[in-house]
C-alpha positions in Angstrom: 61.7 -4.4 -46.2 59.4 -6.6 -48.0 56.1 -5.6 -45.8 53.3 -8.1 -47.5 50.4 -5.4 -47.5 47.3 -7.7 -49.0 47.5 -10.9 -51.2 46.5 -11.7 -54.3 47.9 -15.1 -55.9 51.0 -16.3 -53.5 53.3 -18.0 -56.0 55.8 -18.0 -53.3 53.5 -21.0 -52.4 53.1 -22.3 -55.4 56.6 -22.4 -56.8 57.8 -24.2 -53.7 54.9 -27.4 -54.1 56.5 -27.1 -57.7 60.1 -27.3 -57.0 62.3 -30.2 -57.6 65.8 -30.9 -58.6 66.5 -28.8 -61.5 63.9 -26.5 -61.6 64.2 -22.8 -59.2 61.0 -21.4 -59.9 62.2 -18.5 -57.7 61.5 -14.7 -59.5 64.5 -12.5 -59.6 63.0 -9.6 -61.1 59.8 -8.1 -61.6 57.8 -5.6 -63.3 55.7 -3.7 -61.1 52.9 -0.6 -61.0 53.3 1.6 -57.8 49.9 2.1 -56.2 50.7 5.1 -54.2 53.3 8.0 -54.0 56.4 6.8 -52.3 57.8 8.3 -48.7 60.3 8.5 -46.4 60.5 6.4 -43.7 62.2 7.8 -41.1 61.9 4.8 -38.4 63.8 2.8 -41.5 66.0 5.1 -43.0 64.8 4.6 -46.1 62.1 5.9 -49.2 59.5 3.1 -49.2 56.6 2.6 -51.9 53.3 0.2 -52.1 53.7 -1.6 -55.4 51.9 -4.9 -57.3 54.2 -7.3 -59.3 53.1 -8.2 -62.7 51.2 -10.2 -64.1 50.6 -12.3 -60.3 48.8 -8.7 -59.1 50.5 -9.7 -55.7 51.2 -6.4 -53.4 54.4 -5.4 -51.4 55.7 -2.4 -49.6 59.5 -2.1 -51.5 62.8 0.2 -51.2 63.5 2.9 -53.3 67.3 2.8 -54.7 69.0 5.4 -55.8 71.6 6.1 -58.5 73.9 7.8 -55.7 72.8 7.4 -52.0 75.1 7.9 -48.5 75.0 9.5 -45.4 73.1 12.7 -45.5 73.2 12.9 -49.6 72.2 11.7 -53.1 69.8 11.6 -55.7 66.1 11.3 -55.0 62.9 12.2 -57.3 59.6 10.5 -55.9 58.2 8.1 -57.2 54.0 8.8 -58.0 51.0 6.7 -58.4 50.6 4.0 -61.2 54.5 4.6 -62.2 55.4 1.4 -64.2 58.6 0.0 -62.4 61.3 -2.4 -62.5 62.3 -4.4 -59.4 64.8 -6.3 -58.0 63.8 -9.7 -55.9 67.6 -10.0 -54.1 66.3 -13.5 -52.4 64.2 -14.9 -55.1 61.4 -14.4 -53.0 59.5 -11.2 -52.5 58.0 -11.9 -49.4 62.2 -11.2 -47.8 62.6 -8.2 -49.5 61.7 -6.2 -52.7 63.9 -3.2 -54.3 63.0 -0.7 -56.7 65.7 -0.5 -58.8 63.9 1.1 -62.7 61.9 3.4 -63.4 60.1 2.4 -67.1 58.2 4.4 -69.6 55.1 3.2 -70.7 52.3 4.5 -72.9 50.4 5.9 -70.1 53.5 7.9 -68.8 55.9 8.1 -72.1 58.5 9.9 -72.6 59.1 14.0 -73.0 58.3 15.0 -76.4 61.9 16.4 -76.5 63.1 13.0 -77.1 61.7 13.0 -80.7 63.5 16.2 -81.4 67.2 14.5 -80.7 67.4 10.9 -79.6 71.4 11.1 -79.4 70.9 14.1 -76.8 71.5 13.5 -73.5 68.5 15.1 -71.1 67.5 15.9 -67.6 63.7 16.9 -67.7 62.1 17.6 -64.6 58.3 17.2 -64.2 56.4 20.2 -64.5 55.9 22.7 -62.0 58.3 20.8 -59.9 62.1 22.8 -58.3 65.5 21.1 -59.5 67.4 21.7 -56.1 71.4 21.2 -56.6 73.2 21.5 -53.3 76.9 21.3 -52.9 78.4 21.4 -49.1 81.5 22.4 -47.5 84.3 23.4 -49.7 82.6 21.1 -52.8 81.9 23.5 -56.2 79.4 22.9 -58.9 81.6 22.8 -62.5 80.1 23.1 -65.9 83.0 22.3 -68.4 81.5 23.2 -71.5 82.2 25.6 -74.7 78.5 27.1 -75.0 76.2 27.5 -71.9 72.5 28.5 -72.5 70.2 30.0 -69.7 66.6 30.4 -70.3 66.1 28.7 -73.2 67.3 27.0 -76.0 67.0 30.2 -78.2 69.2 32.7 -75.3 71.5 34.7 -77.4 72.7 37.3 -75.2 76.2 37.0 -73.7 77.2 36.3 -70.0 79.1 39.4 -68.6 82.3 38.3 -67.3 81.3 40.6 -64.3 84.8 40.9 -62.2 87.2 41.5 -65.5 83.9 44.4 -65.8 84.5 46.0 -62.7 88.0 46.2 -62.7 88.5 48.2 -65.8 85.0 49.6 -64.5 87.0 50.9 -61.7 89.9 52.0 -63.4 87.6 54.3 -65.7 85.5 55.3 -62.7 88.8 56.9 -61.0 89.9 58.4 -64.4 86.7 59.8 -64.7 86.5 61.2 -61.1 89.9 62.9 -61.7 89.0 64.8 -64.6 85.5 65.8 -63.4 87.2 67.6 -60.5 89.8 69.4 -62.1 87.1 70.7 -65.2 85.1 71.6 -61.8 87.8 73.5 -60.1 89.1 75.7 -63.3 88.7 79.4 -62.1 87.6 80.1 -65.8 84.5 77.7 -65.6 83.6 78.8 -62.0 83.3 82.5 -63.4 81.9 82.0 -66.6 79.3 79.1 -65.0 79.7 78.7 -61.4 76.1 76.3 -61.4 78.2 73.9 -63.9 81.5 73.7 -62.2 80.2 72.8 -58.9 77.6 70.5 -61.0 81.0 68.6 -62.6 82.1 68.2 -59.0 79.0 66.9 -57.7 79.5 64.3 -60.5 82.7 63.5 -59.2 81.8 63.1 -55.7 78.9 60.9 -57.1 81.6 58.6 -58.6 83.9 58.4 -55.9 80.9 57.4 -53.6 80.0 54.5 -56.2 83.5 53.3 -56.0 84.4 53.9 -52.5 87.9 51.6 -51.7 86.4 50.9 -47.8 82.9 50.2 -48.9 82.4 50.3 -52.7 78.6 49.9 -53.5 79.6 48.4 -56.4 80.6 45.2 -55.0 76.8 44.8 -54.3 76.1 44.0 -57.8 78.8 41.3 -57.9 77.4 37.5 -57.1 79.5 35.4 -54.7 78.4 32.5 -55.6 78.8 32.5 -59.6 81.8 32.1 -61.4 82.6 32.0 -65.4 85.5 32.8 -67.8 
């Protein structure tokens, strides 16, 4: 941590041939302009970017922090090229150690355009063309507690099909169904008048039966496993 990677003007230096009793010249924080894309460091353990403190143009290698970091998990987005940063200086001297800890807009990189439309709305925008992963392990579930959920876009109107209360009753109707397409298939009457259309009702039946089959219903196929909604 704190890898010096070139040297512009040291003002480590120069604040200590400054320093007397009653002044710390020391800098606790520091604006900063990434100069590459940051990457993990596997030797480390950590994600690591190149960066230059402003205004002293001096350049470090820093840690990237994280909003919600442990072992094996937590929130990451990289960190790109000439993003404007804030960072952390724990010693008061950035030669022991520097720490991403902000991530600033600036003109070059402003904000989404989304902002303008509700500036009391609380967003998550990800960068174009770029995946949102959201992973939960073990036993852990992923809860939306919310009235109104949207999927697509802002203007989705169509409902979410509550898909297991569906195939119940679905079932229930299938069987119902079934029963009375055999018997219309086995009346004697039908069978003499139109033989092709009883056994065509009983086809139907055994059609039905098939789709909702207690041992293996192929129904169940179109049921997710891993969605839930009421």
């Amino acid at each position: 941590m704190g890898t010096r990677i070139s040297r512009a003007i040291d003002t480590t230096r120069l604040s200590m041939a400054v320093t007397r009793p009653g002044i710390d010249p020391r800098v606790w924080v520091s604006r900063a302009v990434a100069l590459g894309e940051s990457h993990y460091d596997q030797k480390r353990g950590n994600v690591l970017v190149d960066v230059m403190l402003l205004p002293t143009g001096e350049t470090y290698t820093a840690v990237v922090s994280s909003l919600y970091a442990g072992d094996g998990f937590g929130f990451y987005a990289r960190i790109h090229k000439d993003d404007d940063l804030g960072v952390d200086i724990p010693s008061g001297d950035p030669r022991q150690g520097l720490i991403v800890s902000k991530r600033l807009w600036c003109k070059a990189g402003p904000p989404p355009t989304e902002i303008g439309t509700d500036e009391d709305e609380v967003m998550l925008i990800v960068e174009k063309d770029k995946n949102l992963r959201l992973k939960v392990s073990g036993s852990g579930k992923v809860v939306i507690d919310s009235p109104t959920i949207r999927l697509g876009d802002d203007n989705a109107t169509e409902q979410v099909m509550l898909g297991t209360s569906f195939r119940t009753d679905q079932a229930t109707m299938d069987t119902q169904l079934a029963i009375q397409l055999n018997a219309a298939g086995a009346d004697p009457v039908l069978a003499a008048i139109c033989p092709a259309a009883a056994a065509a009702l009983v086809l139907a039946a055994v059609a039905i039966q098939t789709f909702e089959n207690a041992n293996a219903p192929a129904a169940q196929n179109y049921l997710s496993n891993v969605t839930n909604t009421k």
